[in-house]
C-alpha positions as CSV (number, residue, x, y, z in Angstrom):
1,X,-64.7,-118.2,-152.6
2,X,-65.5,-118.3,-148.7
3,X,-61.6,-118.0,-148.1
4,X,-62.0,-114.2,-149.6
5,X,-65.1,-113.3,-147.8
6,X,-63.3,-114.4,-144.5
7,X,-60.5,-112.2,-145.4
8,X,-62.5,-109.4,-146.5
9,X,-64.3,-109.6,-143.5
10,X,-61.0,-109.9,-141.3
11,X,-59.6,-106.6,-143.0
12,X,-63.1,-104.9,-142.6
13,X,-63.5,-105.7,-138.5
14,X,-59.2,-105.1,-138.5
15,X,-60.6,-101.3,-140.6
16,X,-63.3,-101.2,-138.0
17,X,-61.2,-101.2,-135.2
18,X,-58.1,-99.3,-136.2
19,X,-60.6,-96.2,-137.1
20,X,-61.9,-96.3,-133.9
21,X,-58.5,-96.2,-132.1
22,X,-57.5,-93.5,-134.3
23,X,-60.5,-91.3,-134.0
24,X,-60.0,-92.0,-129.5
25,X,-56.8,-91.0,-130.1
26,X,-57.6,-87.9,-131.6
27,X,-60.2,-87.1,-129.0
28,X,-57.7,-87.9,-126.1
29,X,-55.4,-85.3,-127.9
30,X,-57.7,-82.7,-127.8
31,X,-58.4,-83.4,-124.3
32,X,-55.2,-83.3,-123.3
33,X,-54.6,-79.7,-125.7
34,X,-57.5,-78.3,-123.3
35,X,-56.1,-79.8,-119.9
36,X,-52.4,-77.9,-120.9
37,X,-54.6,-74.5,-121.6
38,X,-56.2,-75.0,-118.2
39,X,-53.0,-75.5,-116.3
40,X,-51.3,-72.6,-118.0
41,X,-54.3,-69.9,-117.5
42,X,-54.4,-71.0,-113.2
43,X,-50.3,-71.0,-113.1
44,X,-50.5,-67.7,-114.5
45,X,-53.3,-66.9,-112.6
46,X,-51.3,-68.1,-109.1
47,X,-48.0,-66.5,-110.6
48,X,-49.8,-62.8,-111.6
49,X,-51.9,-63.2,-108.0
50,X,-49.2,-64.2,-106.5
51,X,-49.2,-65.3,-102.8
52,X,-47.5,-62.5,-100.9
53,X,-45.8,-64.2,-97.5
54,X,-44.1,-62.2,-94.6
C-alpha cells in the first residue's frame, strides 16, 4: 500500500512539473510571436522611412 501512494505521488509532482514547463513554454511562444511582430513593424518602418544617403 505505501509503495502506490509513493508512486502516485511521484507521477503527481512528475504531472506537476511537466504542466508547468508546458504552460512556460507556451508563454515563451507567445513572447517570442510578439518580439517577430515588433521587428517586422520597425524593419518596415526603417525600409518605408528609408535613410536617404548622398
Amino acid at each position: 500500500m505505501n509503495i502506490l501512494v509513493a508512486i502516485i505521488a511521484i507521477v503527481a509532482i512528475i504531472l506537476l512539473f511537466t504542466g508547468g514547463f508546458v504552460q512556460s513554454l507556451n508563454f515563451l511562444l507567445w513572447v517570442g510571436v510578439v518580439l517577430l511582430v515588433i521587428a517586422l513593424i520597425v524593419w518596415l518602418l526603417r525600409f518605408l522611412g528609408g535613410k536617404k544617403t548622398v
